[in-house]
C-alpha positions, -999 to +999 in steps of 0.1 A: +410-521+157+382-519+176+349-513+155+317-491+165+286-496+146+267-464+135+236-469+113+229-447+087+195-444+073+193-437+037+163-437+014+158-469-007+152-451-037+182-433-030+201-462-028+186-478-059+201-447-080+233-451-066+255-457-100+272-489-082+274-523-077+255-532-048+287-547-032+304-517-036+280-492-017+291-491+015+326-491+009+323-460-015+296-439+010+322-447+038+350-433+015+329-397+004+321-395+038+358-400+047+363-374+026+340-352+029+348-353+072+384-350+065+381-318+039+359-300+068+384-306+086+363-331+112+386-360+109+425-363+104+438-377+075+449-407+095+414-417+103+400-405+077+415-430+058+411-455+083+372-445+073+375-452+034+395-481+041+425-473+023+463-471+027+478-437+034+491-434-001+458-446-017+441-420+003+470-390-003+461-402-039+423-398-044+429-362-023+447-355-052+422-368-079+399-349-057+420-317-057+413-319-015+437-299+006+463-318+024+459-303+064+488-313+085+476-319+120+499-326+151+482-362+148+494-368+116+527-358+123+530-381+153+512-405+130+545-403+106+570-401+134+553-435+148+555-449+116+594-441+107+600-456+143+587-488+133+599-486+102+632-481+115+634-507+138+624-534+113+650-521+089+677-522+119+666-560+130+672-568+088+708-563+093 
């Protein structure tokens, strides 16, 4: 994958009252924002979760803890087809 680097400016005092470990900060504004994007309905949940860095069922999972609508996009559903292909054809060369 292919990464584009967008700078976000944020206060440092802001910053400083984050509640986390300063290893942790970017990962957890890229997964609000992630989330935030995909419950506007701005990003699919595919890349969405490609945004928080998280699996497809990690990411179903904090929705949840979130109590964030699912939306069901036409990319997502190609998204799952692509995924039971491949899925499929590894479980057909296993035989």
């Amino acid at each position: 994958m292919k990464a584009r680097k967008v700078q976000l400016e944020i206060p440092e005092e802001v910053v400083r009252a984050l509640k986390l470990p300063p290893k942790e900060v970017q990962q957890e504004l890229c997964k609000e924002l992630a989330l935030a994007l995909y419950e506007r309905g701005v990003l699919s949940l595919g890349k969405a979760r490609e945004l928080a860095g998280m699996t497809r069922w990690q990411f179903h999972e904090l929705l949840g803890q979130r109590r964030i609508a699912r939306h069901y996009t036409e990319e997502d559903l190609a998204e799952d087809l692509a995924y039971v292909q491949t899925l499929g054809s590894i479980l057909w060369r296993g035989r």
